[in-house]
C-alpha positions as CSV (number, residue, x, y, z in Angstrom):
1,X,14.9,-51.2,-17.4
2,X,18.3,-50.4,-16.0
3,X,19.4,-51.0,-12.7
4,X,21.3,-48.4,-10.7
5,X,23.1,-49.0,-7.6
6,X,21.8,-47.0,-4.8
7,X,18.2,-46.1,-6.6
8,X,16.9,-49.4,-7.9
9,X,14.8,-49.9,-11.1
10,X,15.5,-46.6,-12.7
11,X,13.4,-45.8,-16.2
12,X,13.7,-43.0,-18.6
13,X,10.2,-42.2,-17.8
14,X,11.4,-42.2,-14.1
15,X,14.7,-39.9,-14.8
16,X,12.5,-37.4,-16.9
17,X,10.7,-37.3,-14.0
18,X,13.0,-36.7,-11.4
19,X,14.6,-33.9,-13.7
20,X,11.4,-31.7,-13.6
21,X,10.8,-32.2,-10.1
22,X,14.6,-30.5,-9.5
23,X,14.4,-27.9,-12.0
24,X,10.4,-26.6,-10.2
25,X,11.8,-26.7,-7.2
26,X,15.1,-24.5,-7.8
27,X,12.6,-22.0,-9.4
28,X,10.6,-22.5,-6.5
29,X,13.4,-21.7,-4.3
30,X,14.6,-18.8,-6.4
31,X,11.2,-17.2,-6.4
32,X,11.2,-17.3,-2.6
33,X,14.8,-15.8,-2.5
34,X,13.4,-12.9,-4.4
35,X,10.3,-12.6,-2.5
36,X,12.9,-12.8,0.4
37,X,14.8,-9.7,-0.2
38,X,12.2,-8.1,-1.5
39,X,10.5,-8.2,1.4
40,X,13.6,-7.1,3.4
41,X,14.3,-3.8,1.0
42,X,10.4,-2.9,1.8
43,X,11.4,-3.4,6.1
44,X,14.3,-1.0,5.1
45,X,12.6,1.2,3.5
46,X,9.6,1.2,6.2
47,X,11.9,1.7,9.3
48,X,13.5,4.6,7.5
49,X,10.2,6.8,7.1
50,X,9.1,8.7,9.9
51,X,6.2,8.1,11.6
52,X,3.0,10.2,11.0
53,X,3.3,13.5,12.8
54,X,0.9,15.2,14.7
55,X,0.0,17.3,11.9
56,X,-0.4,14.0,9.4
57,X,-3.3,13.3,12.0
58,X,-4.7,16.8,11.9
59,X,-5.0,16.4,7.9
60,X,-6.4,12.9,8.2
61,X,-8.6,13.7,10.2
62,X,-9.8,17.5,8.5
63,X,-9.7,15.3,5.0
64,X,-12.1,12.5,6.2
65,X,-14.8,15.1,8.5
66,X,-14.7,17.9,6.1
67,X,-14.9,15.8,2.2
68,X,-14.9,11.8,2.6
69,X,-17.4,11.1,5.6
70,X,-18.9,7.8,4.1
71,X,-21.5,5.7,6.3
72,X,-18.0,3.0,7.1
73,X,-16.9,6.3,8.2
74,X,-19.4,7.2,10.6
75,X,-19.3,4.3,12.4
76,X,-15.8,4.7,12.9
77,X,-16.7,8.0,14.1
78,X,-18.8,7.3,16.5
79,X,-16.4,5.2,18.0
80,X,-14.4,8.1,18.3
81,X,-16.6,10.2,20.2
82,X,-17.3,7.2,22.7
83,X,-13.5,7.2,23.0
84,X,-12.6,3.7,22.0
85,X,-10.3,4.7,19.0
86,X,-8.6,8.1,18.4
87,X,-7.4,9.5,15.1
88,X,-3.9,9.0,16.1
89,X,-4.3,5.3,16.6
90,X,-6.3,5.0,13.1
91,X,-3.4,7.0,11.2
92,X,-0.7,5.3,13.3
93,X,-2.3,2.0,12.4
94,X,-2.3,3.2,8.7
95,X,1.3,3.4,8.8
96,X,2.4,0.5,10.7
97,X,-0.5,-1.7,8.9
98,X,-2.1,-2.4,12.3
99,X,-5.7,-1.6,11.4
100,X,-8.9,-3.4,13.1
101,X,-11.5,-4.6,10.5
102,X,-13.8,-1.5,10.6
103,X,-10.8,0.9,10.2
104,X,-9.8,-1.0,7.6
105,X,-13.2,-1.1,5.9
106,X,-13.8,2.5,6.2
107,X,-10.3,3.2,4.6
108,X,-11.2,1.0,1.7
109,X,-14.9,2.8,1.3
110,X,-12.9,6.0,0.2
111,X,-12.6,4.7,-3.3
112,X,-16.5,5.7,-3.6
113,X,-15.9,9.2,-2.6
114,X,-14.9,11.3,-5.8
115,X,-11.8,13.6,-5.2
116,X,-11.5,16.8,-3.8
117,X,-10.4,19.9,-5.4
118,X,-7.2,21.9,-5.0
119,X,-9.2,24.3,-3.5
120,X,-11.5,22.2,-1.7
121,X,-8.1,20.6,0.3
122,X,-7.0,23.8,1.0
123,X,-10.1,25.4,2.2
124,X,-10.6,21.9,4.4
125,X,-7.1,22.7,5.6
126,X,-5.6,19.7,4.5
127,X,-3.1,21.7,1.8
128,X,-1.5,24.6,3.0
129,X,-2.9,27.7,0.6
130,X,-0.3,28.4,-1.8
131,X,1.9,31.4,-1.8
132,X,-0.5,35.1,-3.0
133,X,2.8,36.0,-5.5
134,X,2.2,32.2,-7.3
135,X,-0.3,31.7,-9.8
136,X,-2.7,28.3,-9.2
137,X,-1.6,25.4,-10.6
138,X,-3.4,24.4,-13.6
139,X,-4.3,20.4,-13.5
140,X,-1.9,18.3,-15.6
141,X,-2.9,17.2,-19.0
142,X,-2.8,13.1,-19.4
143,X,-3.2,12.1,-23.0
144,X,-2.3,8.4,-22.9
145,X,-4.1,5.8,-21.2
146,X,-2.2,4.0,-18.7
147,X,-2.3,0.2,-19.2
148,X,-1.1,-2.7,-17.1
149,X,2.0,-3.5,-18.2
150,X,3.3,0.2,-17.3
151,X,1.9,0.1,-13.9
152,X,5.0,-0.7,-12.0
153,X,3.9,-2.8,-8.3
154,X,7.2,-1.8,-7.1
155,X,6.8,1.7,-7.2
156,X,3.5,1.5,-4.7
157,X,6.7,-0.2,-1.9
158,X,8.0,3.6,-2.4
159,X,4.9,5.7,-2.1
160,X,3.9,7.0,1.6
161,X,0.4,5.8,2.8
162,X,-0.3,9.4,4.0
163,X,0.9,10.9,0.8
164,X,4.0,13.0,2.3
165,X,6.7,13.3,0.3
166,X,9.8,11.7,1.8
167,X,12.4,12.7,-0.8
């Protein structure tokens, strides 16, 4: 044992110790100053979108009556008629994550409902029909398999939770 000064009996054991206690928590501490500004470049981002519009709610709301109307659904839509939610505060809630619990649950039941068509949003209203002179668009052709490690998390920071384009 060696004797220090100001820290008593001091062993290699101890110093070893005291070593990887430092190094986790600087990574600690750098983690947190990532998280940190990553956190402030999503608040940037946020404040910079526009809210919904009037016509976002008008979509929402032709999407969800007209192709996804699931049983979370209709109870949220009863609510609606007995005027204690309106489609303006669930899509305004969407944006500004501010949903209650049955919002939220009906939003999360959508993943059960197969998607619509081209021509099935813009019969609903929900796409605006595409110019007479222009051809349909013919479904895109995927012939890899997208795996995990190409997924990019950052990229969902950039997408719009109503599916507008902002760019």
């Amino acid at each position: 044992m060696r004797m220090q000064l100001d820290k008593g009996p001091y062993t290699p054991e101890m110093d070893h110790a005291e070593r990887e206690l430092n190094a986790r928590a600087d990574y600690a501490h750098n983690l947190a100053r990532g998280l940190e500004a990553k956190v402030e470049q999503f608040e940037q981002r946020l404040s910079e979108k526009a809210p919904p519009s009037d016509e976002d709610v008008e979509r929402m709301k032709k999407y969800i009556l007209g192709h996804a109307m699931t049983e979370e659904w209709r109870q949220v839509a009863k609510r609606i008629d007995r005027g204690e939610v309106t489609w303006r505060e669930i899509v305004d809630g969407l944006f500004y994550g501010t949903l209650d619990r049955e919002v939220a649950a009906a939003l999360r039941s959508l993943h059960r409902v197969p998607p619509a068509s081209m021509d099935d949003l813009v019969q609903l209203g929900v796409l605006p029909a595409p110019p007479a002179d222009q051809p349909p668009a013919e479904p895109p052709v995927t012939t890899t398999r997208r795996t995990r490690r190409d997924h990019n998390d950052d990229q969902w920071f950039d997408e719009d939770p109503l599916g507008r384009v902002t760019r």
